[in-house]
NUMAR-794032 format. One record per atom (N, C-alpha, C): residue in three letters; x, y, z; residue number from 0. Coordinates in Angstrom, 1 decimal. Layout:
BEGIN
ATOM marvo      X      Y      Z vexkol
ATOM   Ala      X      Y      Z    NUM
...
# end
This chain:
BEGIN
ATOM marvo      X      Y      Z vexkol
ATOM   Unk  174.9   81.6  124.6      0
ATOM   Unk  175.9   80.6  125.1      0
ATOM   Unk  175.1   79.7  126.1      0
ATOM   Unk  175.5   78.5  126.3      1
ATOM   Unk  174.5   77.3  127.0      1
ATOM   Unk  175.5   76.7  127.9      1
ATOM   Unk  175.1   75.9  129.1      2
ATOM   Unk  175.9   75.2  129.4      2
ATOM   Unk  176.9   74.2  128.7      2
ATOM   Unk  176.3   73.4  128.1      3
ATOM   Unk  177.6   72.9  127.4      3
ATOM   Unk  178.6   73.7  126.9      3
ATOM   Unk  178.5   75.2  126.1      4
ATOM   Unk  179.3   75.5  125.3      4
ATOM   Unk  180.3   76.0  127.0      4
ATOM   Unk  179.4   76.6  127.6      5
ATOM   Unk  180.7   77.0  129.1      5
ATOM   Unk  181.5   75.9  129.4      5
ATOM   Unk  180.9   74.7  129.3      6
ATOM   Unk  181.8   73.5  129.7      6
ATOM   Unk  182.9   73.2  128.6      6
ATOM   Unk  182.5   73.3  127.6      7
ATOM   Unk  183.6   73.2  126.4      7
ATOM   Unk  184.6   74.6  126.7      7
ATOM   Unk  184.3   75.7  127.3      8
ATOM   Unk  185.0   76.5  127.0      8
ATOM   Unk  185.6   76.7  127.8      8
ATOM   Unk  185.6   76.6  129.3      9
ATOM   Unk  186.5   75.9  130.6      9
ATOM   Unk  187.2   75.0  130.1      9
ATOM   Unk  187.4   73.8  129.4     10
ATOM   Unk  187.9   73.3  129.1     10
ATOM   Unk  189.1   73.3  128.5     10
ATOM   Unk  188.5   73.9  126.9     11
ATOM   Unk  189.5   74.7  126.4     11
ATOM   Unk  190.9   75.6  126.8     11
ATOM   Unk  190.1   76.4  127.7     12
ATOM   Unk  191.2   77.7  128.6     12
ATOM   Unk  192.2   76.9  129.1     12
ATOM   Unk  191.6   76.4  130.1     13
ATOM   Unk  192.8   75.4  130.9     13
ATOM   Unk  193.6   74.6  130.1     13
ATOM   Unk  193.4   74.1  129.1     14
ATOM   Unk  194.4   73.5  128.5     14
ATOM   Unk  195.2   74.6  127.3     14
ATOM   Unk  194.7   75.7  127.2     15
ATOM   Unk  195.4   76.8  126.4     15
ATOM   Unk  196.2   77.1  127.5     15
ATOM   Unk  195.6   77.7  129.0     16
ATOM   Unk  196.8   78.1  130.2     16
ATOM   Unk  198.1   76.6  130.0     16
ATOM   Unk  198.1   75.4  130.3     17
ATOM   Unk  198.8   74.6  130.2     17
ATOM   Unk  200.1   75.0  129.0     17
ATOM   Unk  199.0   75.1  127.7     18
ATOM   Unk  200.0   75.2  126.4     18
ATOM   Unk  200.8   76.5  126.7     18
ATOM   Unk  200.2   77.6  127.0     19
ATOM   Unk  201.0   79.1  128.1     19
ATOM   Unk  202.2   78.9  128.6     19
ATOM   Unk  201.5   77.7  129.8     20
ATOM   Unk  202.7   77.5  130.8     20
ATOM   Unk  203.7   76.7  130.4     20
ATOM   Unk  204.0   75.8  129.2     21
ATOM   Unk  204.4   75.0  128.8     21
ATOM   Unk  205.6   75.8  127.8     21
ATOM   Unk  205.1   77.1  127.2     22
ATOM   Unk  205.9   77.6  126.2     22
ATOM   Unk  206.1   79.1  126.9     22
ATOM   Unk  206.2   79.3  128.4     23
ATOM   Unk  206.8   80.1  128.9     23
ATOM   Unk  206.1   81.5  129.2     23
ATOM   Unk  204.6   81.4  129.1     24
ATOM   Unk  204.3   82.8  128.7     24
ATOM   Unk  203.1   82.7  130.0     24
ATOM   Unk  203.9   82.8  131.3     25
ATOM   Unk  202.9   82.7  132.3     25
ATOM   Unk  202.0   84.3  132.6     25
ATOM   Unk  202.1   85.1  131.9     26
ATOM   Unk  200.7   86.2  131.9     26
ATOM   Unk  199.4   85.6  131.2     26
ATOM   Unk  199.6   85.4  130.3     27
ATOM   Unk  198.4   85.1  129.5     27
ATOM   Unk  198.3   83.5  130.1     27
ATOM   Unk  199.0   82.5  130.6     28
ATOM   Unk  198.4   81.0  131.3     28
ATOM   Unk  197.6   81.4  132.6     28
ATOM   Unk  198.5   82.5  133.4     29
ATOM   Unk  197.4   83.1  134.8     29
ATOM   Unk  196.0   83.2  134.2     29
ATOM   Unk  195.9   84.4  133.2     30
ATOM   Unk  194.9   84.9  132.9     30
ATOM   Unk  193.7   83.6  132.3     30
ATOM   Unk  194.3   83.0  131.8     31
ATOM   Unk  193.5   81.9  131.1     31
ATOM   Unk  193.2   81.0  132.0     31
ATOM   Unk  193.5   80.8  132.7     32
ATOM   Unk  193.7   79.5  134.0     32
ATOM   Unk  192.5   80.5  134.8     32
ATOM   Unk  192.6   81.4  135.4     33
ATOM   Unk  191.5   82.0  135.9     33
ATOM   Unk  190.2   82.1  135.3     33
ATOM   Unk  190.3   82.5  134.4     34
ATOM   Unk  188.8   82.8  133.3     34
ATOM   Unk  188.7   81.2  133.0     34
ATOM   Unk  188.8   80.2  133.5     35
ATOM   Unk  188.6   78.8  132.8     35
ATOM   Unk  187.4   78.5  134.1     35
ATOM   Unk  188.2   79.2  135.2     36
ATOM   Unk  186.9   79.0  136.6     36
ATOM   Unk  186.0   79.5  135.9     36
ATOM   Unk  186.1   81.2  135.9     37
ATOM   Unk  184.8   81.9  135.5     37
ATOM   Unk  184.2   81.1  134.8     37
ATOM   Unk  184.1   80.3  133.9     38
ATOM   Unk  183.2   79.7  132.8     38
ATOM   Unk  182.7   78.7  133.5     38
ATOM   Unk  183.2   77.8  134.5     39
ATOM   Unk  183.0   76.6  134.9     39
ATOM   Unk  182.0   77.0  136.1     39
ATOM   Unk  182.2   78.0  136.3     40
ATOM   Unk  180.9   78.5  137.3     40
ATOM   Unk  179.9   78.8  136.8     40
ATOM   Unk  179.6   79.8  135.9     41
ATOM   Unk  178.8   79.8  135.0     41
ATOM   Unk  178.4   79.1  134.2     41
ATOM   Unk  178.6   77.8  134.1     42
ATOM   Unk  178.1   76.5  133.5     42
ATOM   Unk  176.9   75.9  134.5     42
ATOM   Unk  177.7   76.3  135.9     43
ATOM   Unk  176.8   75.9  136.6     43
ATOM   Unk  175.5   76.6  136.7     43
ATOM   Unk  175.8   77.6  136.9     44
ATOM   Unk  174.6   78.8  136.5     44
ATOM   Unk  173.7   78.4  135.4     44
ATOM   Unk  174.1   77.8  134.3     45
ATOM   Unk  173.3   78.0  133.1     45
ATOM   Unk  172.7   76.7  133.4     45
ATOM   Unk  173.2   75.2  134.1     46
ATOM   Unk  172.5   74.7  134.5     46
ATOM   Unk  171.1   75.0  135.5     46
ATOM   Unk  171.3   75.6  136.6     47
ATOM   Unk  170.0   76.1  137.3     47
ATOM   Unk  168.9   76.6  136.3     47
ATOM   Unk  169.7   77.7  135.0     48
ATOM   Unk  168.5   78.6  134.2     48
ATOM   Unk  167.8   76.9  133.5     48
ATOM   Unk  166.6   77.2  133.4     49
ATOM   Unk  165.5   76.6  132.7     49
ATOM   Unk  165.4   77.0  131.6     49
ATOM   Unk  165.0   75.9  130.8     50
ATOM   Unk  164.3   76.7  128.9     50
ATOM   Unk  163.4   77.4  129.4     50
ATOM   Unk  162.9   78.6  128.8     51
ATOM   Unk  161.7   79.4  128.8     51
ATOM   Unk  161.4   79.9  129.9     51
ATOM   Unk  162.1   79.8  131.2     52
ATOM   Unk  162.3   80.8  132.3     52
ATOM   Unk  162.6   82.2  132.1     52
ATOM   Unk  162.1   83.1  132.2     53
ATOM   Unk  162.7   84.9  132.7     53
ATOM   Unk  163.8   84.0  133.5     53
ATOM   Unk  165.2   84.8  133.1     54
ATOM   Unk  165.6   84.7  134.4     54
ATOM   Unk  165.9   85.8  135.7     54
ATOM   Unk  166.2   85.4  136.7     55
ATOM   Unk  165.7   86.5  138.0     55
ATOM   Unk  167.0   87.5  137.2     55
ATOM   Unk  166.6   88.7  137.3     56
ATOM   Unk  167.3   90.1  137.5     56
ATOM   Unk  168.5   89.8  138.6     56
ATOM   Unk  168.7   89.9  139.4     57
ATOM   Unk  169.5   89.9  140.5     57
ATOM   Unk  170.1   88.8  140.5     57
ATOM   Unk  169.8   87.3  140.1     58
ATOM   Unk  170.7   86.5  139.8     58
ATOM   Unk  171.6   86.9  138.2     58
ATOM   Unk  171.1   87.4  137.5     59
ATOM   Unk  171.8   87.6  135.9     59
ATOM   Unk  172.4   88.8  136.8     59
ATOM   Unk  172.6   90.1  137.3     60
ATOM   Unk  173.4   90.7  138.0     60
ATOM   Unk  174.7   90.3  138.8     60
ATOM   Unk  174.2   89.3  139.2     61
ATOM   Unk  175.5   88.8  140.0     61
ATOM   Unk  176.5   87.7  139.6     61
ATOM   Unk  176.2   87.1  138.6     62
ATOM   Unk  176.6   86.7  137.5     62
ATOM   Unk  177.7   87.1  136.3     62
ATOM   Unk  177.0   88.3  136.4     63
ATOM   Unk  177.5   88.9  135.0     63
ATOM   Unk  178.8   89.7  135.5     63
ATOM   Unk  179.8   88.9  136.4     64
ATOM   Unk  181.1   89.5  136.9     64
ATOM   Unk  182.3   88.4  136.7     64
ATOM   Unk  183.5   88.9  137.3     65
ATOM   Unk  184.4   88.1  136.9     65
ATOM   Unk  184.9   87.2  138.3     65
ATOM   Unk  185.0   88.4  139.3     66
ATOM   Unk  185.5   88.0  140.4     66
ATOM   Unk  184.8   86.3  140.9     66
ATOM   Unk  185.8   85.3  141.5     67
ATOM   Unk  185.6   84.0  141.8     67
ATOM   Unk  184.5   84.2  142.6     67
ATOM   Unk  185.0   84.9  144.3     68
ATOM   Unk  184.4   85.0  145.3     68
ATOM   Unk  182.8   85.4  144.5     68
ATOM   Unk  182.1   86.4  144.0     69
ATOM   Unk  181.4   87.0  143.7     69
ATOM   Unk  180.5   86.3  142.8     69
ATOM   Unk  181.1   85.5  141.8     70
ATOM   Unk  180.7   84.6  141.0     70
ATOM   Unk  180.1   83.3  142.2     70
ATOM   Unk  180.6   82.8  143.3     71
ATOM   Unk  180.6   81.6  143.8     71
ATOM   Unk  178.7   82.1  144.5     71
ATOM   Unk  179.3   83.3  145.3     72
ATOM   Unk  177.9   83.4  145.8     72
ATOM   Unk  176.6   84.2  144.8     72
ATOM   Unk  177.1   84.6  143.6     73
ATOM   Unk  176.4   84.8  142.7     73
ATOM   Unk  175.4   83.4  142.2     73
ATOM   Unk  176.1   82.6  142.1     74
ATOM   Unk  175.8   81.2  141.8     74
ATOM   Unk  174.9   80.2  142.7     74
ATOM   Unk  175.2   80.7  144.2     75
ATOM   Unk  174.4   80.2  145.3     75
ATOM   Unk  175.5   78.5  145.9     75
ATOM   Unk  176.4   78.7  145.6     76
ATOM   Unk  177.7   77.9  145.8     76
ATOM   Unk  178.2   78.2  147.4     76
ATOM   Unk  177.8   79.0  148.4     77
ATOM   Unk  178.7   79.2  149.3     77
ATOM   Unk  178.6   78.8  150.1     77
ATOM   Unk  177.7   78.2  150.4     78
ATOM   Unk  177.8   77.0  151.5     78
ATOM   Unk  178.1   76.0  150.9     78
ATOM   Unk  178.2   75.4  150.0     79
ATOM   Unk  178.8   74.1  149.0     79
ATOM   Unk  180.2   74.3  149.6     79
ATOM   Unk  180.5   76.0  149.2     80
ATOM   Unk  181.9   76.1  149.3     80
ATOM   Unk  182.5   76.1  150.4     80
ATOM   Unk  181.9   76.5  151.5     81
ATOM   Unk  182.6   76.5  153.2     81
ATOM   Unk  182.6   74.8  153.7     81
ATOM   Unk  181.7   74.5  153.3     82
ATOM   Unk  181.7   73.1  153.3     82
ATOM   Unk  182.6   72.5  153.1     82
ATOM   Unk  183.4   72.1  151.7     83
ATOM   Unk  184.5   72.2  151.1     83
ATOM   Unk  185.5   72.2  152.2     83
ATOM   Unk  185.3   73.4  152.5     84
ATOM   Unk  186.6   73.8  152.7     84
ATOM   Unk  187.0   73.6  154.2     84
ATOM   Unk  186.1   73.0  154.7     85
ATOM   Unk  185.6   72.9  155.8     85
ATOM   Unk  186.5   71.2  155.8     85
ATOM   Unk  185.7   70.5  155.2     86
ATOM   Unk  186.3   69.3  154.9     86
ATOM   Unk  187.8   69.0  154.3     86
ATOM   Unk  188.0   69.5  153.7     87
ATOM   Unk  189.3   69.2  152.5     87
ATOM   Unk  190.3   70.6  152.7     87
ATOM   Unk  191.2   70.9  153.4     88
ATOM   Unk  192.0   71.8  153.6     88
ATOM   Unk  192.8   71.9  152.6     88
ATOM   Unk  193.4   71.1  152.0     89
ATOM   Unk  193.9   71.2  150.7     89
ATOM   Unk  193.1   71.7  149.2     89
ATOM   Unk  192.2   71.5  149.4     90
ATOM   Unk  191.1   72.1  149.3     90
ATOM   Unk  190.8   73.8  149.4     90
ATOM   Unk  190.5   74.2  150.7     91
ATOM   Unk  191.1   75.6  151.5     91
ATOM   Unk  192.0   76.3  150.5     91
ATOM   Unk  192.8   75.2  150.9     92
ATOM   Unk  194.2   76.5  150.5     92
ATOM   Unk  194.4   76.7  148.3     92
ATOM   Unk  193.7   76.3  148.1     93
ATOM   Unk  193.5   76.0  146.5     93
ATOM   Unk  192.8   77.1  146.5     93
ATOM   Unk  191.6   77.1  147.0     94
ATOM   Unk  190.6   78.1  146.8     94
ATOM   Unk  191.0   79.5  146.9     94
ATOM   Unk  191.9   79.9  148.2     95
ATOM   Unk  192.8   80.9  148.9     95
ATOM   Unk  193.3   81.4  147.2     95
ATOM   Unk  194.1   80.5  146.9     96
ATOM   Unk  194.9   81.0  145.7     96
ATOM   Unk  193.7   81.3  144.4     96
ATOM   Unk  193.1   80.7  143.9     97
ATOM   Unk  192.0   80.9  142.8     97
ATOM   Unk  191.3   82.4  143.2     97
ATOM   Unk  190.8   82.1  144.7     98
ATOM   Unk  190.0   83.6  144.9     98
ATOM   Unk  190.7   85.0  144.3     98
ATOM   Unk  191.8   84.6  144.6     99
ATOM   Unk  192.4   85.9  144.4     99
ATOM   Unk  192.4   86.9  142.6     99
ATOM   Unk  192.2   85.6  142.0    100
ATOM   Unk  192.7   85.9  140.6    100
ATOM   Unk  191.6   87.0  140.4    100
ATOM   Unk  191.8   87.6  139.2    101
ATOM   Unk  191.2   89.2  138.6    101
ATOM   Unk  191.0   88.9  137.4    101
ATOM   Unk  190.0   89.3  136.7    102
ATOM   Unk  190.1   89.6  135.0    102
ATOM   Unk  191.1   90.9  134.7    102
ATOM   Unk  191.3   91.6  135.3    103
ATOM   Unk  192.6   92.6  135.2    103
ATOM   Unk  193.4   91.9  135.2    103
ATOM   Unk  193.9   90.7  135.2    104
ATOM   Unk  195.2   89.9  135.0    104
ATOM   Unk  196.0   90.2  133.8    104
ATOM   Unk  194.8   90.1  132.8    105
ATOM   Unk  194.8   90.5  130.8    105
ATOM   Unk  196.2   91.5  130.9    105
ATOM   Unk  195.8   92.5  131.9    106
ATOM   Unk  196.6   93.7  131.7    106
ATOM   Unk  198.1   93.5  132.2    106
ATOM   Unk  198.3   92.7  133.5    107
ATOM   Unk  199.2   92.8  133.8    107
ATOM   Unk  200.1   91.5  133.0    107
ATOM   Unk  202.0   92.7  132.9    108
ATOM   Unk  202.8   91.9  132.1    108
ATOM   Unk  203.9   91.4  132.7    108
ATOM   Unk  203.5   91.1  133.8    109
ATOM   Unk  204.7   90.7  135.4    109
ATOM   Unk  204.5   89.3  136.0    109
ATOM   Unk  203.2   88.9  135.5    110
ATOM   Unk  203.3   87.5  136.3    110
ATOM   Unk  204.1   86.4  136.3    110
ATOM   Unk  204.6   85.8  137.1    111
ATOM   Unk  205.5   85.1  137.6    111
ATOM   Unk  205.3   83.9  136.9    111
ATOM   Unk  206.4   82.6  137.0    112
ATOM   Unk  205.6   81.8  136.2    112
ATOM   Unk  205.7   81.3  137.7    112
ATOM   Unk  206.0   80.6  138.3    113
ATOM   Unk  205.6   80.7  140.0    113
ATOM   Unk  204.1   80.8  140.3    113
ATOM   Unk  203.8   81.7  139.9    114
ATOM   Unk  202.6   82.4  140.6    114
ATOM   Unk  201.6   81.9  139.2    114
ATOM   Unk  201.7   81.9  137.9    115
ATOM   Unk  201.1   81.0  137.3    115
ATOM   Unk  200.9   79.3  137.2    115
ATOM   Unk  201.9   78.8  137.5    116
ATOM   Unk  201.8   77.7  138.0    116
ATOM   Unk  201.3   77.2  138.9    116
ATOM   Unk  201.6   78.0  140.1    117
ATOM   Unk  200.7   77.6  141.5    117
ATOM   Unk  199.3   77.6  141.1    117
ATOM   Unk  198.4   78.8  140.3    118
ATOM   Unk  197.0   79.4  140.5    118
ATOM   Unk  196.6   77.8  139.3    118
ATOM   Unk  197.4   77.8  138.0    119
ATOM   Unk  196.9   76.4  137.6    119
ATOM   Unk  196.9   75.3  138.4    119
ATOM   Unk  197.9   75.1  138.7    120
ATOM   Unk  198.2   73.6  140.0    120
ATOM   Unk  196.5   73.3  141.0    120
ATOM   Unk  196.6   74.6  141.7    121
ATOM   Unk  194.8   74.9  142.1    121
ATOM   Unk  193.6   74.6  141.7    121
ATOM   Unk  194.2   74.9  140.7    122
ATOM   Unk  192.3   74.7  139.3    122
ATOM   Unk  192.5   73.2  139.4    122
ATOM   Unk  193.5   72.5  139.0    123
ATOM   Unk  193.6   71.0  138.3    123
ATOM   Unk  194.0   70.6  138.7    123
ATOM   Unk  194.4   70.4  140.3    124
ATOM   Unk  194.5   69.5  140.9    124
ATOM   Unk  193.8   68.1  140.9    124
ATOM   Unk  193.9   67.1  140.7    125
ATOM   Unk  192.7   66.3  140.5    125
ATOM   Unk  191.9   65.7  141.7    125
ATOM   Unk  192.9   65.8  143.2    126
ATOM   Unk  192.1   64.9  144.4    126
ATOM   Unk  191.4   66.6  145.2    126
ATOM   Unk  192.2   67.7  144.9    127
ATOM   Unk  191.7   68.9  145.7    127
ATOM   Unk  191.4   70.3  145.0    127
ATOM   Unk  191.3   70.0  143.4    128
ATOM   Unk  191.3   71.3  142.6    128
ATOM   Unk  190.2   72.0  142.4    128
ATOM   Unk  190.2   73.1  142.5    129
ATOM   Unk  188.9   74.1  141.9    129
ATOM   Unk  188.1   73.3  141.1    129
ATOM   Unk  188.0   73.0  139.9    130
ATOM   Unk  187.8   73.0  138.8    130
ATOM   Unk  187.1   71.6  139.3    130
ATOM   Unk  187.5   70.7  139.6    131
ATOM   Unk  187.1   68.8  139.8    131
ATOM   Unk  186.3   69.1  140.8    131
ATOM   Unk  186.1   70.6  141.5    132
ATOM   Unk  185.4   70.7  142.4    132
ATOM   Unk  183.6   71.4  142.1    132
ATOM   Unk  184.0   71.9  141.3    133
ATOM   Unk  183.1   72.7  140.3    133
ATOM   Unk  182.2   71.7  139.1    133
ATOM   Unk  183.3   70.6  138.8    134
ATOM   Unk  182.8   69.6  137.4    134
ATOM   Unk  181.7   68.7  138.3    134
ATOM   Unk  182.0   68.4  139.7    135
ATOM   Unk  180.8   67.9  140.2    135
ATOM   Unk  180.1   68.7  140.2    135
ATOM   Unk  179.5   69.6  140.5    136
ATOM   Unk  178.2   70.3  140.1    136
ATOM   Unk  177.8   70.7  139.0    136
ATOM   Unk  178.5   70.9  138.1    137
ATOM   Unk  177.7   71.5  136.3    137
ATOM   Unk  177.0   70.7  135.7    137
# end
C-alpha cells in the first residue's frame, strides 16, 4: 500500500462514515470516521518513506498502531500538532474529540449517534477539522 492508495482510502471511509451516519448506524460511522484519520496519517508517513529506503525499525513500530495520539507522534507530527492547537482552538477542541477514538470502536454496539456525529463533525470540519489538517501535509 502507497501513499496514494492511503489517500484514496481516507477518503473513502469518511464518506462510508457519512453514508453510516446518514442511514442511522452510528457504530460502524464512529468506527469508520476514526480509521479514516488512521489512514490519513499514514499517508503522511508513506510520504516521508523513500523508494528503495530500508525503512527505520522504530519508525515502522510506531506506526504500525491505531491510536491517533500515538500515530501523530509516531509520524513526527507533534509539534505541527501543538502548534495547531496552539493557534486554532477550535481546532484544540476537534483534536480533544478525535484523540479519543479506539480501533476497539469495531466492537462496541452502543455508540451514540451524538457521539458519532460530533467525532465526524471533527475530522471534516472544513475551516478547523482533523482531516483538512492532515490533507495539508500528505
Amino acid at each position: 500500500m502507497n501513499r496514494a492508495d492511503l489517500q484514496r482510502l481516507t477518503e473513502l471511509r469518511i464518506r462510508e462514515a457519512k453514508a453510516l451516519l446518514d442511514g442511522g448506524c452510528s457504530e460502524g460511522a464512529y468506527y469508520l470516521a476514526g480509521y479514516a484519520v488512521e489512514c490519513a496519517i499514514k499517508a503522511y508517513v508513506a510520504k516521508r518513506t523513500r523508494e528503495h529506503d530500508f525503512p527505520d525499525k522504530a519508525l515502522i513500530e510506531k506506526v504500525y498502531r491505531h491510536d491517533p495520539e500515538e500515530l501523530v507522534r509516531g509520524a513526527g507530527l507533534e509539534k505541527d500538532l501543538r502548534d495547531e492547537m496552539d493557534r486554532d482552538k477550535d481546532f484544540a477542541v476537534n483534536w480533544a474529540i478525535v484523540k479519543n477514538w479506539s480501533e476497539k470502536s469495531r466492537y462496541n454496539a452502543s455508540i451514540s449517534e451524538e457521539d458519532a456525529r460530533e467525532l465526524h463533525a471533527s475530522i471534516v470540519d472544513p475551516a478547523h477539522g482533523v482531516l483538512e489538517w492532515l490533507k495539508k501535509r500528505w
